[in-house]
N, C-alpha and C positions, 0 to 999 in steps of 0.2 A: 761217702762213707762217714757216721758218725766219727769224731775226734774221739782220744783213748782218753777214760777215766781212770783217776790215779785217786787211791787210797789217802787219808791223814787222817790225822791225831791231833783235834784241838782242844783246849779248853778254852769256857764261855761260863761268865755268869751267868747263875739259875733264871734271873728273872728275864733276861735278854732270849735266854732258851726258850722258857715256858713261852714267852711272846710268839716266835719266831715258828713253836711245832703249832701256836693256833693258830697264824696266819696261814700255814701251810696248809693243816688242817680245811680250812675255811677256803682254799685257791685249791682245793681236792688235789692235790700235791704232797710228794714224800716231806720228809726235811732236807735232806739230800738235796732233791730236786729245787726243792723251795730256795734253799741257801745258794747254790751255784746259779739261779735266775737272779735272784739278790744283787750277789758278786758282778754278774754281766751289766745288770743295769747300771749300775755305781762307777764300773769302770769306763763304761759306755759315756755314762754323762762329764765322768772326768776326763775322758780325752775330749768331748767336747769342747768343755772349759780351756783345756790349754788349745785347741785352735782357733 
């Protein structure tokens, strides 16, 4: 069973945005989608780091 997706509210500077909807764009990918793979990999590689 897919985990539940939960709703937010953030703000981002424009130009970090603009970056973020072409790479998605470019990975044929929401923003959405794009940003929470983002998220995973980062978190992914920081718990690496601390073991």
């Amino acid at each position: 069973m897919k985990p539940l997706k939960e709703k937010i509210s953030i703000t981002i500077d424009g130009d970090i945005l603009e970056r973020i909807k072409a790479e998605a764009e470019d990975d044929d990918r929401s923003l959405s989608q794009y940003i929470n793979l983002v998220l995973k990999e980062h978190l992914k590689k920081k718990e690496n780091e601390e073991s």
